[in-house]
C-alpha positions as CSV (number, residue, x, y, z in Angstrom):
1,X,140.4,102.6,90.1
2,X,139.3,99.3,92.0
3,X,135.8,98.7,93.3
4,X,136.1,96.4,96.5
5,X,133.2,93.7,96.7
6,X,131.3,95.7,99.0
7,X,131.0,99.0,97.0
8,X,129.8,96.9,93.8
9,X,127.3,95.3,96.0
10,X,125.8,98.8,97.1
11,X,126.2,99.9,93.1
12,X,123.7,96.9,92.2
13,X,121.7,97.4,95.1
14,X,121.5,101.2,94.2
15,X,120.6,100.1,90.4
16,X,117.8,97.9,91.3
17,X,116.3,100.5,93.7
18,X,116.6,102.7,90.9
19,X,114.7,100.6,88.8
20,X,112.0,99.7,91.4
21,X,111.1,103.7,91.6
22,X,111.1,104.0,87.5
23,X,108.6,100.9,87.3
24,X,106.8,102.4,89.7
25,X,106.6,105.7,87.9
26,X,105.8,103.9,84.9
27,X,102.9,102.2,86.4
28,X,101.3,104.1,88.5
29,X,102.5,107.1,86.9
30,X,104.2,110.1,88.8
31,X,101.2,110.3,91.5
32,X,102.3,107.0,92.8
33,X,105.6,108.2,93.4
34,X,105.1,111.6,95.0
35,X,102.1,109.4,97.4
36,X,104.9,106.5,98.0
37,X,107.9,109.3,98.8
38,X,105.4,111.3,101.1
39,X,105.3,107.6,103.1
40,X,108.5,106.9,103.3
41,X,109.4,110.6,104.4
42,X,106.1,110.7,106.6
43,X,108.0,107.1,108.7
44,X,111.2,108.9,108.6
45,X,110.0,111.7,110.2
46,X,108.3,109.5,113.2
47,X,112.2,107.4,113.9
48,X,113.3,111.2,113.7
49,X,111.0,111.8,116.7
50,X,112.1,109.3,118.6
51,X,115.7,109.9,117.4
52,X,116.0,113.9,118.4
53,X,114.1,113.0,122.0
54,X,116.7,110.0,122.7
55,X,119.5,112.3,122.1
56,X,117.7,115.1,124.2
57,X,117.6,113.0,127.1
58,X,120.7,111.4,126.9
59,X,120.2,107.8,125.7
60,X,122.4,106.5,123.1
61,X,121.2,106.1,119.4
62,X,123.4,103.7,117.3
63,X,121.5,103.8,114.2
64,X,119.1,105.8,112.2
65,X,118.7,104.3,109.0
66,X,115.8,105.3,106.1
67,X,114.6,101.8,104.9
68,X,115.3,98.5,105.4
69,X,117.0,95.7,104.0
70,X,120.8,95.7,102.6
71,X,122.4,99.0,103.4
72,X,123.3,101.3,100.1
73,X,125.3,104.2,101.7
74,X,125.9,105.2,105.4
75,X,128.0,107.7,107.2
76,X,129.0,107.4,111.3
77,X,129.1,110.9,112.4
78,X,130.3,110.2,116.6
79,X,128.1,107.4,117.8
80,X,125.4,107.0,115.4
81,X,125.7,105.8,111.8
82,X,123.4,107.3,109.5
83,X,122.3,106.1,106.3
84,X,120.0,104.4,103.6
85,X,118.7,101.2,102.7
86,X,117.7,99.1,99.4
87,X,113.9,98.5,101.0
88,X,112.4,102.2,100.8
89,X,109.7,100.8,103.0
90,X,110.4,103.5,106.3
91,X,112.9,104.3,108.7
92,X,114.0,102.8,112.1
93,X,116.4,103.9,114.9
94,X,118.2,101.9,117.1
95,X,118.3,102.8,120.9
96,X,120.7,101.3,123.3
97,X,118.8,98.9,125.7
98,X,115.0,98.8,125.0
99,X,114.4,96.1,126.9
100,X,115.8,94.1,129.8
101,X,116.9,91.2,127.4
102,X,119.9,93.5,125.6
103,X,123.2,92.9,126.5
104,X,124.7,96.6,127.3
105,X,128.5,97.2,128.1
106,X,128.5,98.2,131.8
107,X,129.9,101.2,130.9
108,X,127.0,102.6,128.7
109,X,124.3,101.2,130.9
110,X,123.3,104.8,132.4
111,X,122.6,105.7,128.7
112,X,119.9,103.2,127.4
113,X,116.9,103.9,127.6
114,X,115.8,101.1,130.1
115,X,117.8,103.1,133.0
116,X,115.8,106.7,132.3
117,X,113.2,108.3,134.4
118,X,109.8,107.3,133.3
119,X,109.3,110.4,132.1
120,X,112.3,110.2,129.7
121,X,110.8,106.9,128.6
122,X,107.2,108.4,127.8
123,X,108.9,111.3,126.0
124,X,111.1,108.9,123.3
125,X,107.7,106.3,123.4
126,X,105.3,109.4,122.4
127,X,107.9,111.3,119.8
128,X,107.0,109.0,116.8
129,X,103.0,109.6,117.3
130,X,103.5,113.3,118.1
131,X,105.6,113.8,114.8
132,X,102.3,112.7,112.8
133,X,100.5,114.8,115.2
134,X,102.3,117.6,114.6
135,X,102.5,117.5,110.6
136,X,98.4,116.8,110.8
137,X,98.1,120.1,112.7
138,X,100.2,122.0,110.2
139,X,98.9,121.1,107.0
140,X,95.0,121.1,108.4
141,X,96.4,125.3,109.6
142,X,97.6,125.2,105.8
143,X,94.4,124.3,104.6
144,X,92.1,126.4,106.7
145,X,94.5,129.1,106.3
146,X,96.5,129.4,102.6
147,X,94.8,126.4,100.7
148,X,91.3,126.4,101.4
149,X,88.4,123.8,102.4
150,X,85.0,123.0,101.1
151,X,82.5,125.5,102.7
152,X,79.4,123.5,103.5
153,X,77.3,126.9,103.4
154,X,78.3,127.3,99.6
155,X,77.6,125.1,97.0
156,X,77.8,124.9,92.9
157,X,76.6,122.1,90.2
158,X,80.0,119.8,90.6
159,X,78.1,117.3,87.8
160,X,75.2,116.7,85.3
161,X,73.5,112.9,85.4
162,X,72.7,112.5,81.6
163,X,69.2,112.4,81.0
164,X,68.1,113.2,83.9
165,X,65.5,116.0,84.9
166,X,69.1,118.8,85.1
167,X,70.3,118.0,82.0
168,X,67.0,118.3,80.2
169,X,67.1,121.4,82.0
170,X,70.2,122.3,80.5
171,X,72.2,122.5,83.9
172,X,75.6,123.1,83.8
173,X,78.4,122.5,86.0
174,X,79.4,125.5,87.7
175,X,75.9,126.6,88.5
176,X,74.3,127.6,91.2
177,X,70.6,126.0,92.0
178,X,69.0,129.2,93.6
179,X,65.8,127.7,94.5
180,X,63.5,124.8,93.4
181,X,59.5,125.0,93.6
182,X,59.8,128.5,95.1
183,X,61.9,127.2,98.4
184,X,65.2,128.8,98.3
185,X,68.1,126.4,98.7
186,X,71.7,127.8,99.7
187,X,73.1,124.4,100.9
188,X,73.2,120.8,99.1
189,X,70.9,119.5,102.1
190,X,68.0,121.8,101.7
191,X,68.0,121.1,98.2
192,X,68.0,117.5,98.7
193,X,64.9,117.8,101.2
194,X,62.9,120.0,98.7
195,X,63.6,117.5,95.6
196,X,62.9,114.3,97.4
197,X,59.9,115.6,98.6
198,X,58.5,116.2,94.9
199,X,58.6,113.4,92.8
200,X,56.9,113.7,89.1
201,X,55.8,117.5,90.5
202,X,56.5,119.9,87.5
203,X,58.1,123.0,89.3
204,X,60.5,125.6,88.4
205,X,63.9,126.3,89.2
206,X,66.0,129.3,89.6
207,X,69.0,128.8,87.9
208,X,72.2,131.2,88.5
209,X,75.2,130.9,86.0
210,X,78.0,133.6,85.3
211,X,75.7,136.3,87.7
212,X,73.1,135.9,85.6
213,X,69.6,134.6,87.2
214,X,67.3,132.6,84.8
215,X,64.0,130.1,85.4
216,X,63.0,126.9,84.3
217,X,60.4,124.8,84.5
218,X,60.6,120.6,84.5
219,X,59.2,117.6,86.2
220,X,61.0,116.1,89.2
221,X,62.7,112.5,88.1
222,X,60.9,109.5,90.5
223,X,63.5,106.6,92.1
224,X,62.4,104.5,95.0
225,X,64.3,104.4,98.3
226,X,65.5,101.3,100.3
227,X,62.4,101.8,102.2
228,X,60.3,101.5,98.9
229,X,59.1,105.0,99.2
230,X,59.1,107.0,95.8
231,X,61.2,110.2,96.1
232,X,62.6,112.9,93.9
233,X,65.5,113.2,92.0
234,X,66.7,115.9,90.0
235,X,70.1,114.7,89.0
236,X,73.0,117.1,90.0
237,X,76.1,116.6,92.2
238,X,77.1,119.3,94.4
239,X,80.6,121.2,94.4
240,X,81.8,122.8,97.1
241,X,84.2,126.2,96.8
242,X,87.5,126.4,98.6
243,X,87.2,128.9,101.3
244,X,90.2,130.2,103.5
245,X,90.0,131.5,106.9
246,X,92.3,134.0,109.6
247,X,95.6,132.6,110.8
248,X,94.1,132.4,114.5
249,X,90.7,130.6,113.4
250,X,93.2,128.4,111.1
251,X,95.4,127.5,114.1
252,X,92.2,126.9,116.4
253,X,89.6,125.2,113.5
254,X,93.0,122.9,113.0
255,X,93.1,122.0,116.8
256,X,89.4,121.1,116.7
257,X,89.4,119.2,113.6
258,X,92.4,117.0,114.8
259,X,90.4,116.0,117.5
260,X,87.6,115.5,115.9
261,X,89.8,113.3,113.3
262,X,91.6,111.2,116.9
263,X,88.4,110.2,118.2
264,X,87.3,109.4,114.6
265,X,90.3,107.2,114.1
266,X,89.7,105.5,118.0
267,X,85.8,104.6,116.7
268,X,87.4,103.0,113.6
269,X,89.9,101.0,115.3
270,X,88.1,99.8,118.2
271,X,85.1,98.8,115.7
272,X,87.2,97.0,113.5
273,X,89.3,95.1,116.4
274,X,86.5,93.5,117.9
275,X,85.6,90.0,117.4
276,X,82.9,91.0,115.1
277,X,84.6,93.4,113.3
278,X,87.8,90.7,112.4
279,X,85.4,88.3,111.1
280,X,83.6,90.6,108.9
281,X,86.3,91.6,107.8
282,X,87.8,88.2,107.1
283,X,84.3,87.2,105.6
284,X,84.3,90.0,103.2
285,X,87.5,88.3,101.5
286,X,85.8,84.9,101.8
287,X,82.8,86.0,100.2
288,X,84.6,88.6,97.8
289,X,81.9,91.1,98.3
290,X,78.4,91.4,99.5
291,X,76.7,94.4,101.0
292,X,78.8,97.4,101.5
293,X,81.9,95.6,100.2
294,X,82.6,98.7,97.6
295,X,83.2,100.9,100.7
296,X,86.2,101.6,102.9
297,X,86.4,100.9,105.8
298,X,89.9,102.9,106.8
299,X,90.0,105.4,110.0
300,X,93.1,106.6,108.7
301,X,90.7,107.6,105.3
302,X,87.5,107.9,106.5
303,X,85.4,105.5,108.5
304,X,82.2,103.8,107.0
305,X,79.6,103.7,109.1
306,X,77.3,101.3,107.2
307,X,80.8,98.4,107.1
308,X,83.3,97.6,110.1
309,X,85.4,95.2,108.6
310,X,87.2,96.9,105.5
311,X,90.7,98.3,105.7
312,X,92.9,99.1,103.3
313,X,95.9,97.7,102.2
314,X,99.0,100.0,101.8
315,X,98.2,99.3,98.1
316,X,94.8,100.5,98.5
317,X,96.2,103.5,100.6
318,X,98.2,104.1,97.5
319,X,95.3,104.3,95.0
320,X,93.5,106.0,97.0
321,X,96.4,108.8,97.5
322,X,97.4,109.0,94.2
323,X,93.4,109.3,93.3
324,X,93.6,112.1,96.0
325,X,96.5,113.9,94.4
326,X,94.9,113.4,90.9
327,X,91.6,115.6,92.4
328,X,94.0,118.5,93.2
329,X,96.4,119.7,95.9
330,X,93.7,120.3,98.8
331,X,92.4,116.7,98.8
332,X,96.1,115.1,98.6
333,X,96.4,117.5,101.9
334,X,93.3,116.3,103.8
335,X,94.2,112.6,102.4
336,X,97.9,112.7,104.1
337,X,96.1,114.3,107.5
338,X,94.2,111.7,107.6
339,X,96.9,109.0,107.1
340,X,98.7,110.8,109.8
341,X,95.9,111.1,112.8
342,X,95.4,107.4,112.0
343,X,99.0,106.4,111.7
344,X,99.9,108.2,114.9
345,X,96.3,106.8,117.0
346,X,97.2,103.3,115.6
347,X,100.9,103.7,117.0
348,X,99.4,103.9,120.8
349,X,97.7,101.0,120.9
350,X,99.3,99.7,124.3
351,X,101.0,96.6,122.2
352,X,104.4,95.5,121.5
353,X,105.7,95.9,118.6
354,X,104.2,99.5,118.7
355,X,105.0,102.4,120.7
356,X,102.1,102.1,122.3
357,X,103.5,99.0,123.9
358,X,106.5,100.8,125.3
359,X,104.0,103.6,126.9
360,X,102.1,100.5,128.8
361,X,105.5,98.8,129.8
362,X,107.1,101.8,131.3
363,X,103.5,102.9,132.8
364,X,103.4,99.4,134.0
365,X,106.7,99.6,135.9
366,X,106.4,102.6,137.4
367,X,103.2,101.7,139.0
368,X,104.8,98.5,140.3
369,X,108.3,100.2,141.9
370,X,107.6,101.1,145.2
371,X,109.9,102.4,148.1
372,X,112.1,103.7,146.4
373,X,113.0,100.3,144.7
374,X,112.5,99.9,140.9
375,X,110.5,97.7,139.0
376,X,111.2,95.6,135.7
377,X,109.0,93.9,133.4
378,X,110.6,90.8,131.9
379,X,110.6,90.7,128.0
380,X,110.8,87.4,127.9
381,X,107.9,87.1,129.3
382,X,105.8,89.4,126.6
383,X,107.6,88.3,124.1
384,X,104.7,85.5,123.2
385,X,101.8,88.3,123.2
386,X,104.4,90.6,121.0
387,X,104.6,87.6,118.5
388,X,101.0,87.1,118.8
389,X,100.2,91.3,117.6
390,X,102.6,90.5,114.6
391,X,101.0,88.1,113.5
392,X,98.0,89.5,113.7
393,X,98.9,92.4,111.9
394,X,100.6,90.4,109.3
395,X,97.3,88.7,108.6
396,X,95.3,91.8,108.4
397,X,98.0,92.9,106.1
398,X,97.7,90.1,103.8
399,X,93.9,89.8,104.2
400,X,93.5,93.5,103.1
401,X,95.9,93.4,100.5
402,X,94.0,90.3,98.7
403,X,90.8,92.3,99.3
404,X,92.1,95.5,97.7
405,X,93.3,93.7,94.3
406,X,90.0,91.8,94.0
407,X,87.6,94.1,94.9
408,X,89.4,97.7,95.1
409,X,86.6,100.1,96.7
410,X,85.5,103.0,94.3
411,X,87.2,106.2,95.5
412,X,85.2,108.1,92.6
């Protein structure tokens, strides 16, 4: 049987694609890949947003296409061709007339999506954010609900500083730290007050292991503080137990968290887009480290309130997921919230090239059509400020990713 050109195009194409994901596997081992396939089905699912609301409404979708790049297979089923692409780097759909620059046959022009109601057009412009939205909400009701979450009122011996006054002790992970100098402590922070505030004090501790009480008896290690105040340390790491709620105060702590996590992720943004925040954050690569330069500064991870102007690279989002995975299941579930709340806040920012920009254009023109008469905005026009974004983006990209391979931040 004869292959044409095209097919032993798509056949090398698929082969090298193949042997991308095997080095991947082999390098970062299988974490890497289940973080990088979460990714790419985490973008697919925000062009399927947009794609299921542009059908809803009536526009016309050409394309929907997972990754970029030379196609490997594709299928038309009516209008729209479906398929994949060599660069598994996302997804994209193609809408019929997204701007006023795009030639439309005459015909089809009540289906694009310039002609819609500005409703229509906030609906399709919100779908990709309110996809990451939506998974956030699910798995944080998974975790509340089936997987569990650190309770803060709980706490257990996670880890044992060698030499230190616990290990002399003989501390073991997995205890519990009943009281110290007679002061009872059932959470981390009251211990922490109690032991800082005796430093070279022999005092006794209440030990729990297995259900079993015991008592010991030690002097409280000495370290100074930034201040250069001397203050106790005793030489433990706390662990927190999983604990799992009811499916209505799963569905409702979910709600609260995920707002919590939106305005967390606006903070981190706003900090880090500021004047100040760029060129620390553009310093911090000049100067390849300095104060604060192991921390990261990420609102889609967790923002750092001591340095504005770290963010990680998709690289370092990588690590930093497959480090999450390697911890266990819950934390590779809080880690992909938290990619998602950001990924989705980030996506509104009113600028093209994001949806955010589409939301502002379409806000724009319907506060500007009057009597009855209907607005435009001229690409053309925005096209220099949409250039403008990219590039800004695109340096931020590449700044981040030389900062992540020269000084990685310690996710331990």
């Amino acid at each position: 049987m004869s292959v044409s050109p095209e097919q032993g195009d798509q056949r090398v194409r698929l082969v090298l694609l193949v042997g991308v994901v095997a080095s991947l596997g082999l390098l970062g081992g299988p974490s890497v890949l289940v973080v990088v396939s979460s990714f790419v089905f985490m973008l697919a699912f925000h062009e399927f947003g947009h794609f299921v609301v542009a059908r809803l409404t009536g526009m016309q979708v050409t394309e929907f296409f997972v990754g970029f790049g030379p196609r490997l297979w594709s299928i038309r089923r009516g209008e729209t061709e479906y398929g994949v692409k060599a660069v598994p780097a996302g997804a994209y759909v193609r809408i019929t007339g997204m701007t006023n620059l795009e030639k439309v046959d005459p015909a089809l022009e009540h289906r694009t999506y310039r002609f819609q109601s500005y409703p229509r057009r906030m609906a399709v412009s919100l779908a990709g954010s309110a996809t990451h939205f939506l998974v956030a909400i699910v798995l944080l009701v998974v975790l509340l609900g089936m997987v569990g979450i650190p309770d803060p009122e709980v706490w257990q011996v996670g880890e044992v500083v060698s030499g230190s006054t616990a290990d002399e002790m003989g501390v073991l992970p997995g205890d519990r730290i009943v009281s110290v100098a007679g002061v009872e402590t059932p959470r981390f922070d009251t211990f922490g007050v109690v032991v800082r505030a005796v430093p070279g004090h022999d005092v006794s501790v209440v030990i729990e292991r297995d259900g079993e009480r015991f008592e010991r008896t030690g002097v409280i290690g000495e370290r100074l503080t930034q201040a250069g105040a001397m203050s106790g340390f005793f030489g433990v790491g706390a662990e927190h137990p999983l604990a799992t709620v009811g499916p209505f105060r799963a569905v409702t702590g979910a709600v609260g968290r995920f707002g919590d996590l939106v305005v967390l992720s606006v903070e981190g943004l706003v900090r880090f887009f500021t004047p100040g925040g760029l060129a620390g954050f553009v310093g911090g690569a000049v100067d390849g480290g300095g104060p604060g330069a192991g921390s990261a500064e990420v609102p889609s991870v967790a923002p750092d309130a001591d340095d504005g102007a770290r963010m990680l690279s998709l690289y370092g989002v990588v690590r930093l997921g497959g480090f999450a995975l390697e911890e266990g299941i819950a934390n590779f579930l809080w880690f992909l919230v938290l990619v998602n709340v950001f990924v989705g806040v980030f996506n509104l920012v009113p600028l093209l090239p994001l949806d955010g920009g589409h939301v502002a254009i379409a806000t724009y023109e319907r506060i500007r059509s009057r009597g009855g008469r209907r607005y435009t905005a001229d690409a053309a026009k925005l096209a220099p400020l949409t250039w403008a974004v990219l590039f800004l983006l695109i340096g931020v990209a590449l700044v981040a990713l030389y900062r992540d391979i020269v000084d990685l931040p310690d996710f331990g």
